[in-house]
Each structure stands twice: as C-alpha cells, then as structure tokens.
N, C-alpha and C positions, 0 to 999 in steps of 0.2 A: 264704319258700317256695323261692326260684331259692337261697339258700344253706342250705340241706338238700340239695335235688337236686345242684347242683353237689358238696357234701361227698360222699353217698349214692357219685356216678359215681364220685371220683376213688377213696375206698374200696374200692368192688368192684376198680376196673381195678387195684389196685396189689395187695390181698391175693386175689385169686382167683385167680391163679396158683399163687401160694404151698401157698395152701388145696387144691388139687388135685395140688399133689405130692407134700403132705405123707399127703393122703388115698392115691394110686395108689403111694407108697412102702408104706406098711402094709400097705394091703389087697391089695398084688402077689400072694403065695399063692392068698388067696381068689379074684382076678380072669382067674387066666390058667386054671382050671377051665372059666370060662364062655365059651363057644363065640359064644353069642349077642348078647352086648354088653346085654343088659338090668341086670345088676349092675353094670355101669361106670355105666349113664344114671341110674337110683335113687342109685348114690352119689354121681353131681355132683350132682345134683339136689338130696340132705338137706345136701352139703356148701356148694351156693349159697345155701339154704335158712335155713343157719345161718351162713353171711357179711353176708346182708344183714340177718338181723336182729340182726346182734352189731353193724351200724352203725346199726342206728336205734337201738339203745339207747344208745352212745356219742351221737348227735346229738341224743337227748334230754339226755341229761346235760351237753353243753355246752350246749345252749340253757338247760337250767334254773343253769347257773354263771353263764351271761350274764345271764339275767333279774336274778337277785340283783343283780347288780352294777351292772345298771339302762342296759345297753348292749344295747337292745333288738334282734332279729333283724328 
C-alpha cells in the first residue's frame, strides 16, 4: 500500500509539471481568449486527471510484473 502511494506522489510531483506545460504550450491560442480563467482550471483539471490515472495504470502493471515473479508488494 505505502509503495503505491509513495510511487503515485513521486509520479505526479515529477510529470505534472511537464504535463501542464506541454498542455498551456498548445492550448496558448485558445487560453489567452478567456478572460476568466475557467479554461485554464478544466484544463489542469482533465490534464491532472489524466496524469494520475496514467500512474495507476503503470503501478498496476508493475505490481502485476512483480506478482509474477513472486517478489510480492
């Protein structure tokens, strides 16, 4: 359990940066339209959204590499 969480933290702190520059590089056009800041908050939001579940899928997959090989978590 504490190494999922731990993996989970260290993932987000190192690729959500990444993830949101790659995001407000793109979307730059679309984002300086909006006056209000509500399209900046929905895009971090679907982009944190889809960070963290791109790490629980990875930490599924290593825990099922692990199992197999019987070095249990």
């Amino acid at each position: 359990m504490w190494k999922a969480l731990l993996f989970s933290s260290i993932w987000i702190g190192i690729t959500m940066p990444l993830v949101l520059a790659v995001i407000f590089t793109l979307f730059e056009p679309l984002l300086t339209f909006d006056t209000s800041g509500i399209l900046m908050l929905i895009t971090m939001a679907i982009g944190a959204i889809a960070d963290l579940y791109l790490a629980t899928r990875i930490w599924t997959w290593i825990e099922h590499k692990m199992y197999k090989r019987k070095h249990y978590m």
